[in-house]
Structures are given as C-alpha cells and as structure tokens.
MARFIKOL-707530 format. One record per atom (N, C-alpha, C, O): residue number from 1; residue in three letters; x, y, z. Coordinates in steps of 0.02 Angstrom, whole numbers, always signed. Atoms other than C-alpha are relative to their C-alpha. Layout:
BEGIN
NODE|resi|resn|east|north|up
NODE|NUM|ala|X|Y|Z .
...
This chain:
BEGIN
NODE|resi|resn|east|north|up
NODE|1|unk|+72|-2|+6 .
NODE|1|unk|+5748|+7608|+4328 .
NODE|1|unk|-24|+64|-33 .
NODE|1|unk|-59|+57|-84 .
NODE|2|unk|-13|-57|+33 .
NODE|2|unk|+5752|+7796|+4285 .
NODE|2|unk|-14|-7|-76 .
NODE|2|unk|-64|+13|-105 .
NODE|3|unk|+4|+12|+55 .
NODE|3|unk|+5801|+7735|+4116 .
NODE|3|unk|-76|-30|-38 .
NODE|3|unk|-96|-18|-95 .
NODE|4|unk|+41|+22|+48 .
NODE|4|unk|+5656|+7645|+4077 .
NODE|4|unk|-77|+7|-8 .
NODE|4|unk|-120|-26|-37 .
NODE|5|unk|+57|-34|-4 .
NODE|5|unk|+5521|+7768|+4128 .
NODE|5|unk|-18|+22|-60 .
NODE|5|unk|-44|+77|-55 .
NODE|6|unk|+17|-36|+73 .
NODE|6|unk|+5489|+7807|+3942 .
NODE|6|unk|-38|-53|-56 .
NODE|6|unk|-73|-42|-105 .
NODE|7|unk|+30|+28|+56 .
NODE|7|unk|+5447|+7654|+3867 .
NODE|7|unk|-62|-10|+15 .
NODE|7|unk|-92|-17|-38 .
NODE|8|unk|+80|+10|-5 .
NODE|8|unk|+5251|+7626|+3954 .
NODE|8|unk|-22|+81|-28 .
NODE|8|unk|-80|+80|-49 .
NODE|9|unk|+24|-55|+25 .
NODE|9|unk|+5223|+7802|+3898 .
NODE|9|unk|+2|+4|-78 .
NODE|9|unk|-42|+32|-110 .
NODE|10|unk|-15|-6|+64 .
NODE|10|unk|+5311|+7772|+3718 .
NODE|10|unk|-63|-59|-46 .
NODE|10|unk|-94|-48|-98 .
NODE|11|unk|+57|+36|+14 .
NODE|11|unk|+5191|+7596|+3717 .
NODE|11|unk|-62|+16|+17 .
NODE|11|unk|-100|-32|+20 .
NODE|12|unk|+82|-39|-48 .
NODE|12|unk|+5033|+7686|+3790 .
NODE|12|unk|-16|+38|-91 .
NODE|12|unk|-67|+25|-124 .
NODE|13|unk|+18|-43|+53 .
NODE|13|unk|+5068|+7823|+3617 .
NODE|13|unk|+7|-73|-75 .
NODE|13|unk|-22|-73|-129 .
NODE|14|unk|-8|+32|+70 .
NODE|14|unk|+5117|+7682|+3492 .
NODE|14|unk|-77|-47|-17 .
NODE|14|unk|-101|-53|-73 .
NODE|15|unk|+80|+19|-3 .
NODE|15|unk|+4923|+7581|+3552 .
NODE|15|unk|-45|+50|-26 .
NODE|15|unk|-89|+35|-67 .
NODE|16|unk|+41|-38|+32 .
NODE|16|unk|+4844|+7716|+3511 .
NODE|16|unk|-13|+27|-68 .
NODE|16|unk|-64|+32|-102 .
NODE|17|unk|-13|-8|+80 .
NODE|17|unk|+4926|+7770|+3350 .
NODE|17|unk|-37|-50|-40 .
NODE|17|unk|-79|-38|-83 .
NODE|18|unk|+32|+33|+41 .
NODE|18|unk|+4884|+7607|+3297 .
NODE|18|unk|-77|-22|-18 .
NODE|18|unk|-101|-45|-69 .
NODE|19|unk|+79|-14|-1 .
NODE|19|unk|+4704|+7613|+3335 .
NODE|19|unk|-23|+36|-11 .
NODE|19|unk|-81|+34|+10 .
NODE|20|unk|+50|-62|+41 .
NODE|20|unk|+4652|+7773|+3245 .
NODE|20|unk|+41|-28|-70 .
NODE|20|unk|+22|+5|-118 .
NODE|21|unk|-22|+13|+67 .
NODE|21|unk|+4759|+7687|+3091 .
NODE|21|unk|-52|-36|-30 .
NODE|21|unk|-81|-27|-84 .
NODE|22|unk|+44|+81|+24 .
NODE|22|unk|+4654|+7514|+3097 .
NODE|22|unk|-95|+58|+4 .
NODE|22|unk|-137|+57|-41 .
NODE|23|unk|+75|-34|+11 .
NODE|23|unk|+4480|+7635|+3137 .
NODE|23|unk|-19|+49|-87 .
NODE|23|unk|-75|+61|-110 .
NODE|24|unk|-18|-44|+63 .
NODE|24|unk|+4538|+7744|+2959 .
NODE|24|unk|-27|-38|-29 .
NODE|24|unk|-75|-25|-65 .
NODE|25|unk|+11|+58|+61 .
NODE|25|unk|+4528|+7584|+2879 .
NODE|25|unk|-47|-23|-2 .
NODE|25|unk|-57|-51|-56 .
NODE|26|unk|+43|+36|+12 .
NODE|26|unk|+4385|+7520|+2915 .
NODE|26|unk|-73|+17|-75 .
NODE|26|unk|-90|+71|-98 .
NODE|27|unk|+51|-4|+57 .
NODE|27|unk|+4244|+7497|+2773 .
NODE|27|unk|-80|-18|+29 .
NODE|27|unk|-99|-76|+31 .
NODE|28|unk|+69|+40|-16 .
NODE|28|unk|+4058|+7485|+2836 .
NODE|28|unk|-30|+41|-25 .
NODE|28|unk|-10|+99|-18 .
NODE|29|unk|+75|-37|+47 .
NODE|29|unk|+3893|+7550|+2727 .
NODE|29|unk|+34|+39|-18 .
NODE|29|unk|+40|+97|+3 .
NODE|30|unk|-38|-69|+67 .
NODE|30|unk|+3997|+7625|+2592 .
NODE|30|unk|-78|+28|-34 .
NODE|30|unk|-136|+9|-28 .
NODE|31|unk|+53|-56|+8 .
NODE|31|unk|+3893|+7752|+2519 .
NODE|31|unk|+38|+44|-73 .
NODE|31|unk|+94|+70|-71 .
NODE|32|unk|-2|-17|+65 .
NODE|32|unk|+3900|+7813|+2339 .
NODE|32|unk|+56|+73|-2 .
NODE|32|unk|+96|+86|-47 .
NODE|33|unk|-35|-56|+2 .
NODE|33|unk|+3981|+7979|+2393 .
NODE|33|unk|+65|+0|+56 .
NODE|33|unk|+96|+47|+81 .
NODE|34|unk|-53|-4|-43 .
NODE|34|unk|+4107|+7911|+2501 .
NODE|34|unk|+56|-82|-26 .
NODE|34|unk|+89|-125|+3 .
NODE|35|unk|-55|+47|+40 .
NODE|35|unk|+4196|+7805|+2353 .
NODE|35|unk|+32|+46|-59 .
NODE|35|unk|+10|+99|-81 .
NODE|36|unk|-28|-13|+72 .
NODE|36|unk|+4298|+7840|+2209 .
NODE|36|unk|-14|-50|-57 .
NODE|36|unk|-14|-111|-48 .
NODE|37|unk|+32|+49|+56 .
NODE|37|unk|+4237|+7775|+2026 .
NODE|37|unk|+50|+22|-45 .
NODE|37|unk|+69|+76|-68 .
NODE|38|unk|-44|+8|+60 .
NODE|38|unk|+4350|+7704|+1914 .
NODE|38|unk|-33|-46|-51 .
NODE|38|unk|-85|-79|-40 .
NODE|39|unk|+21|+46|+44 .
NODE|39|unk|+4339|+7612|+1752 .
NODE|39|unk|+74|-35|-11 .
NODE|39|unk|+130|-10|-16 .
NODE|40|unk|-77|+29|+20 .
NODE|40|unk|+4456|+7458|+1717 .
NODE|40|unk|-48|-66|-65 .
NODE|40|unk|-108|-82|-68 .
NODE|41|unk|+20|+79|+29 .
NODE|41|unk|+4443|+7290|+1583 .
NODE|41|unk|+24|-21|+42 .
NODE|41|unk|+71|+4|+74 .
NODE|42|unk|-17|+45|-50 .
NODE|42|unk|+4448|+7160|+1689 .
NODE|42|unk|+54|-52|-26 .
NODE|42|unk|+21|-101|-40 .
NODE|43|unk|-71|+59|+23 .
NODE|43|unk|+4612|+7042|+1632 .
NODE|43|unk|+0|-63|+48 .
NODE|43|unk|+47|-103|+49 .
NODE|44|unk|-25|+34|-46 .
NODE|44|unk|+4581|+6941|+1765 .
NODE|44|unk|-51|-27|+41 .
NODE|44|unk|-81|+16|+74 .
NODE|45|unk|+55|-1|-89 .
NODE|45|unk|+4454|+6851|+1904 .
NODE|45|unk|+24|-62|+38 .
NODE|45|unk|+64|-104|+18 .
NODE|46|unk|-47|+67|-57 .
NODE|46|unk|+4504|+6723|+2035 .
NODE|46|unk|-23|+21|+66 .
NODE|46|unk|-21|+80|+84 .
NODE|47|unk|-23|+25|-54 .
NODE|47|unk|+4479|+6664|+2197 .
NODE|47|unk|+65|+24|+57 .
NODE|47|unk|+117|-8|+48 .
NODE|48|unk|-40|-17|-43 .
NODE|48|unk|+4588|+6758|+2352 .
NODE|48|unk|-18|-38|+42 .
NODE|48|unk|-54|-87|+32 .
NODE|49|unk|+2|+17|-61 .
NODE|49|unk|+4599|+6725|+2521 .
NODE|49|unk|-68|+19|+45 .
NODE|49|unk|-85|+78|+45 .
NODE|50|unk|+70|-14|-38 .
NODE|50|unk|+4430|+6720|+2635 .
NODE|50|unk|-48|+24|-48 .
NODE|50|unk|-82|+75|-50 .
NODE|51|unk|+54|-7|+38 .
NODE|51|unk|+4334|+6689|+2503 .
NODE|51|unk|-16|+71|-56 .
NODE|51|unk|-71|+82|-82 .
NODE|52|unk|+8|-55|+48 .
NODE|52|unk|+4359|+6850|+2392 .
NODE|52|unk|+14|+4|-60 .
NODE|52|unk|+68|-22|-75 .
NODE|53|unk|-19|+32|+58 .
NODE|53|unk|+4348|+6856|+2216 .
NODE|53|unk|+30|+101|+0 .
NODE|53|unk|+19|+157|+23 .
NODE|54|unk|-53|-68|+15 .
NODE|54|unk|+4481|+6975|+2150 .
NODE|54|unk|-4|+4|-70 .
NODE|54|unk|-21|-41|-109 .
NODE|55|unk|+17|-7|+73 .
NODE|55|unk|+4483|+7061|+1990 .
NODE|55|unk|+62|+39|-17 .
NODE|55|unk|+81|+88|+15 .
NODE|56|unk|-80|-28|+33 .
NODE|56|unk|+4655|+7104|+1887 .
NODE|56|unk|-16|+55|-45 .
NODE|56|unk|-70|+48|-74 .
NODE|57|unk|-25|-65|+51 .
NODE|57|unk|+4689|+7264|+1782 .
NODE|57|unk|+8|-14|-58 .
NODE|57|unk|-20|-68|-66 .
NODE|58|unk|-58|+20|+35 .
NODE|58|unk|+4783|+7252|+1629 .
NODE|58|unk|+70|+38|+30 .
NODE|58|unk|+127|+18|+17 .
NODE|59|unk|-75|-34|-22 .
NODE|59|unk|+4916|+7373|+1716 .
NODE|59|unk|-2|-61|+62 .
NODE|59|unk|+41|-46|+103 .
NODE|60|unk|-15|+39|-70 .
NODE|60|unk|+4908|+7235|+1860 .
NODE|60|unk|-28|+16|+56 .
NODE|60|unk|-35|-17|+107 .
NODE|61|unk|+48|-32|-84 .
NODE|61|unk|+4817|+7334|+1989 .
NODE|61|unk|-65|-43|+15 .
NODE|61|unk|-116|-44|-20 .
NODE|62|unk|+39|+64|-18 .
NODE|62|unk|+4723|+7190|+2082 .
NODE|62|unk|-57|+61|+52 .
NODE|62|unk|-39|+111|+83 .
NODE|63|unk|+47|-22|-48 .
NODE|63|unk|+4553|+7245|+2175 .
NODE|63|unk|-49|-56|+25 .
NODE|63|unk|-44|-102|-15 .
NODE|64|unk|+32|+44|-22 .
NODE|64|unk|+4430|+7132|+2268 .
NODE|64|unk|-66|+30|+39 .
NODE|64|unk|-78|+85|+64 .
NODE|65|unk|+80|-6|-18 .
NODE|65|unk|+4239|+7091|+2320 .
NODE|65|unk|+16|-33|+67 .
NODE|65|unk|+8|-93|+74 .
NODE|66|unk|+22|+42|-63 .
NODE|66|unk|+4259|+7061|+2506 .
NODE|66|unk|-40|-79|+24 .
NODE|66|unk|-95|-65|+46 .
NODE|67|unk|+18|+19|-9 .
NODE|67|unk|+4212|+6890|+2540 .
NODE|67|unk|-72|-23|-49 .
NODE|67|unk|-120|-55|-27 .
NODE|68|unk|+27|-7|+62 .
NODE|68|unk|+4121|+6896|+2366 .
NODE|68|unk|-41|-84|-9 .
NODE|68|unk|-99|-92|-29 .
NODE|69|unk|+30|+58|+9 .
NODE|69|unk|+4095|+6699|+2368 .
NODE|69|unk|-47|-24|+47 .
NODE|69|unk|-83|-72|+37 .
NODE|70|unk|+46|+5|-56 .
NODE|70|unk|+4003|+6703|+2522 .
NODE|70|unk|-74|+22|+6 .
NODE|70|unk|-123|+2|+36 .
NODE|71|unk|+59|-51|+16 .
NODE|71|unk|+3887|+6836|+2460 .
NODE|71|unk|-28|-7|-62 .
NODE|71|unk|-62|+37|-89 .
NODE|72|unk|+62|+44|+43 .
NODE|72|unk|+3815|+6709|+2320 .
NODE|72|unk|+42|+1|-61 .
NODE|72|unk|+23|-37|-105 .
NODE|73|unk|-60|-21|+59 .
NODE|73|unk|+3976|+6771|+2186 .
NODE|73|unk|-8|-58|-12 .
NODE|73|unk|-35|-89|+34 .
NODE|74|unk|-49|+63|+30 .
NODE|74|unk|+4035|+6607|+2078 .
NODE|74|unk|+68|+56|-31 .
NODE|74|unk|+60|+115|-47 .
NODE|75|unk|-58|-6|+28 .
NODE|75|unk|+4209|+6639|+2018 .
NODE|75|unk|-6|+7|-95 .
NODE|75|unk|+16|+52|-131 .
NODE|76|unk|+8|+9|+69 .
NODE|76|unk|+4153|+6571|+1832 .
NODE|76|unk|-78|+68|-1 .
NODE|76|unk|-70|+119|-36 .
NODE|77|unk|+36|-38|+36 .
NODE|77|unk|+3990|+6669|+1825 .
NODE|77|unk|+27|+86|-5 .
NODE|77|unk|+7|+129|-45 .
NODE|78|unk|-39|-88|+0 .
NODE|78|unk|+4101|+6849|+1867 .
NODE|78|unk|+59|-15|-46 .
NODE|78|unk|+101|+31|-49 .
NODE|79|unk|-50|+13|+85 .
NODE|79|unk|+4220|+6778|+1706 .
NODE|79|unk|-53|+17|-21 .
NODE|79|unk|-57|+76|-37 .
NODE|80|unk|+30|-16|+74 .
NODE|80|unk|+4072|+6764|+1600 .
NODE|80|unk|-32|+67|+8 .
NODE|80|unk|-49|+97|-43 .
NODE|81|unk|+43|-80|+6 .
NODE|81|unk|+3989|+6933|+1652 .
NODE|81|unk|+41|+82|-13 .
NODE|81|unk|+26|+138|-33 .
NODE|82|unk|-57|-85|+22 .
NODE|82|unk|+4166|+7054|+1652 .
NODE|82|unk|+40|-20|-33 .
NODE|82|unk|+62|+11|-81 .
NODE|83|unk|-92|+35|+54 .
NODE|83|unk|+4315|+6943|+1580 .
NODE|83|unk|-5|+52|-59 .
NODE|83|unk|-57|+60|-92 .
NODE|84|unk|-16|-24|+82 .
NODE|84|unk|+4391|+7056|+1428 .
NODE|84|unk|-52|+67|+18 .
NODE|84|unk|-42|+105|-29 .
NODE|85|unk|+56|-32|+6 .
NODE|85|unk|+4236|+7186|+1482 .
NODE|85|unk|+28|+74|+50 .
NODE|85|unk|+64|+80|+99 .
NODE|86|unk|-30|-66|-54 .
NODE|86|unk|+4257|+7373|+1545 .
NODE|86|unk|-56|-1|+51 .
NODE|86|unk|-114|+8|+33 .
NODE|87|unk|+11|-8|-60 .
NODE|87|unk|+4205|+7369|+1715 .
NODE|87|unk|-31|+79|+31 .
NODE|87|unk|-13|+121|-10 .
NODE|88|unk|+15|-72|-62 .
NODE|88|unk|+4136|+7538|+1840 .
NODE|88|unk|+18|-37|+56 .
NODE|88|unk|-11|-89|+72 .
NODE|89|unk|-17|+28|-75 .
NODE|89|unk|+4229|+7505|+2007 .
NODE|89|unk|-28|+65|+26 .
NODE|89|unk|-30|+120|-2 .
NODE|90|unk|+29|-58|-39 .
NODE|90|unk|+4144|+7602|+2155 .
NODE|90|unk|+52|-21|+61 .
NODE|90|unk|+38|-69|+97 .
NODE|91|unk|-57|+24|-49 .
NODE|91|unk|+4317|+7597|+2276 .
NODE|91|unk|-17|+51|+72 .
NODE|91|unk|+2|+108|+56 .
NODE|92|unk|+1|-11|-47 .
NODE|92|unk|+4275|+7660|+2458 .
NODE|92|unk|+71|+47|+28 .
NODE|92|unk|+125|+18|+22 .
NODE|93|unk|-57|-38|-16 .
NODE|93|unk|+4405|+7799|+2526 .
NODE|93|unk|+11|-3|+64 .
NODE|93|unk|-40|-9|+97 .
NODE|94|unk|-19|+48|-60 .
NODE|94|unk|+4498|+7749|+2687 .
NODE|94|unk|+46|+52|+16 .
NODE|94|unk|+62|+97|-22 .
NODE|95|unk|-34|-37|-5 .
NODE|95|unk|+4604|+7827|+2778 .
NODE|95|unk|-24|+101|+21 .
NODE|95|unk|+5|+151|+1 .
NODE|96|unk|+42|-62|-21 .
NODE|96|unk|+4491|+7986|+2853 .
NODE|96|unk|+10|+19|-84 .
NODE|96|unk|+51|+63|-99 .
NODE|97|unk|-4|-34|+70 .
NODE|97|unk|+4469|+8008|+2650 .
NODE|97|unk|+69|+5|-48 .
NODE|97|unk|+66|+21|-108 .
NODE|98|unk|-51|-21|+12 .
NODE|98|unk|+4655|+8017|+2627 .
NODE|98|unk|+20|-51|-72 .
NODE|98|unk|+52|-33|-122 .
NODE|99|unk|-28|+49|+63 .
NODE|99|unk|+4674|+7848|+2504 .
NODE|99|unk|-67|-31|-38 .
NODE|99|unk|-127|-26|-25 .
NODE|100|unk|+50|+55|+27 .
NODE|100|unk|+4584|+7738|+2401 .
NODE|100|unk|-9|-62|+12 .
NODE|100|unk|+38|-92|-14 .
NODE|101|unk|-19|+104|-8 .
NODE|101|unk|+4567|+7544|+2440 .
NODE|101|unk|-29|-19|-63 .
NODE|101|unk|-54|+14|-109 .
NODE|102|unk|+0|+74|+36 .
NODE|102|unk|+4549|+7379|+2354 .
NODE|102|unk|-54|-8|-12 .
NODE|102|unk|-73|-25|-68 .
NODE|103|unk|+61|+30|-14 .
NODE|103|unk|+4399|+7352|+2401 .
NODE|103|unk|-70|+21|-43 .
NODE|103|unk|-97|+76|-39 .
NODE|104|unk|+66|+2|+53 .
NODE|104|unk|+4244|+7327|+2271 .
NODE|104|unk|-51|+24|+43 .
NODE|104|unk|-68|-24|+77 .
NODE|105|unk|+79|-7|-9 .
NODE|105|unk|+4078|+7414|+2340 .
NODE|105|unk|-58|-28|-35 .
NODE|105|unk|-102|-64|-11 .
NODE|106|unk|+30|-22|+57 .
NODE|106|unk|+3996|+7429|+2192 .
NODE|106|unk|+37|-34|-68 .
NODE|106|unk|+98|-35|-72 .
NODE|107|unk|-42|+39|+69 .
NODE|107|unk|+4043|+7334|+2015 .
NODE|107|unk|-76|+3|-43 .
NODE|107|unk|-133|-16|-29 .
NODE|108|unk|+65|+20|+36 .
NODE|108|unk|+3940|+7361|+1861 .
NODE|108|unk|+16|-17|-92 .
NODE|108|unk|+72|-23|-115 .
NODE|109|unk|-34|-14|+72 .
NODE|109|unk|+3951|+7355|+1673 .
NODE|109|unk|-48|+64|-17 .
NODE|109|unk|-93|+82|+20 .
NODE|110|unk|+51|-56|+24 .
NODE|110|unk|+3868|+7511|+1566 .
NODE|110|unk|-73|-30|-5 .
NODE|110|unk|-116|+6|-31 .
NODE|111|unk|+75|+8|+1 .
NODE|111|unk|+3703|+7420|+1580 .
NODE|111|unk|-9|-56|+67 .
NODE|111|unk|-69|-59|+81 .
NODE|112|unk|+27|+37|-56 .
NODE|112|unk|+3702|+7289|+1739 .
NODE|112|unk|+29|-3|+62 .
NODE|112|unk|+88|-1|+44 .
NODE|113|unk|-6|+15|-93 .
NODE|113|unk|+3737|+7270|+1925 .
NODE|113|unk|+6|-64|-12 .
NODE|113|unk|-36|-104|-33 .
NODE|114|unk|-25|+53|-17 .
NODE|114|unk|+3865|+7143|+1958 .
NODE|114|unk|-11|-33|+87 .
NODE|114|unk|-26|-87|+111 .
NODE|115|unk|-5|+27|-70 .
NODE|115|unk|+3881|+7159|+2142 .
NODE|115|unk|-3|+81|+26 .
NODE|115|unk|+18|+132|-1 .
NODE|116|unk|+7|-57|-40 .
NODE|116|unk|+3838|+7288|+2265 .
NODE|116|unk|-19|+9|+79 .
NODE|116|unk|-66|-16|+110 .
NODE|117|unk|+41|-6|-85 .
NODE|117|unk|+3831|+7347|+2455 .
NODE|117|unk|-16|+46|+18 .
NODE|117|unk|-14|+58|+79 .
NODE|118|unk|+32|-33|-10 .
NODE|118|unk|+3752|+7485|+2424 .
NODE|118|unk|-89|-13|+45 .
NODE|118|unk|-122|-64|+39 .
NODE|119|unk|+59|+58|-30 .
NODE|119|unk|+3582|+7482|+2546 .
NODE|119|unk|-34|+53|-20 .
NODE|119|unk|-96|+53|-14 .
C-alpha cells in the first residue's frame, strides 16, 4: 500500500496541470491588442468540423472562423469575397501570450470587413 501513496498526489498535480493548459487556451472577446496580424492569399475555403469555415495558405497553413456558418458565413460567398485575394488575419494569442492559434477573430481585405468578433 506504501507503494501506491504517490499516485493520488501524482493525479491531484497532473488535474491541475491540465486545467491551467485548457484555461491558456481559451479564446473569449479577443481584442485587437491581444492578436497577432498576419497577411495570407487565401488558396483555399471549405467547410470543417462544427460548422467552421477554414481558410488554406498557399504554404498550407490552415486557419479557421469558429463556427463561421453559424454566425451567418456561406462557404461560397467567403470564395467569392477572398479566393486568390490577400487576406489581414487578426489571430488571438493563447497560451498566457506564449503562441498563436488558428483561430480567425478578425478577417478583412485592404478595404472590407469579412468577419469579425471584435465588440
């Protein structure tokens, strides 16, 4: 029994670890100064999983609009407005600041507002 005084203490530290990982990650009321802005052509738009329209690179680096079809997106009208078109991504930093995500805030071209959760 001795022996196996270590593992509710080792699972007590590994719950926790993982719950300041999943709190890092979370994304709510992104905020203009708490993203990173890139520019990409879009090569790419489609349909993910739970409703998110995702947008391809030409290097392949896939990013996505959260639930994008839910929030009034079509699939075809975000072809005809970026397809072939240089993009402004506004990407949300995760990770107490440490990374970048996937995740679309903000999408515009040099003159219009595609999609935004800015408030």
């Amino acid at each position: 029994m001795k022996k196996l005084r270590w593992i509710i203490p080792l699972f007590a530290i590994l719950i926790a670890g993982g719950l300041i990982i999943l709190n890092g990650m979370k994304i709510e009321n992104p905020t203009l100064a708490g993203c990173d802005i890139i520019e990409i052509t879009a090569s790419r738009v489609y349909e993910g999983s739970s409703k998110d329209v995702m947008i391809s690179a030409p290097n392949g680096d896939t990013y996505y609009i959260n639930r994008g079809l839910e929030a009034g997106l079509t699939i075809d009208d975000v072809k005809k407005k970026i397809l072939n078109k240089k993009v402004i991504l506004h990407l949300p930093r995760i990770m107490y600041d440490k990374m970048t995500s996937k995740h679309i805030a903000h999408i515009s071209t040099k003159t219009k507002v595609i999609y935004s959760e800015y408030k």
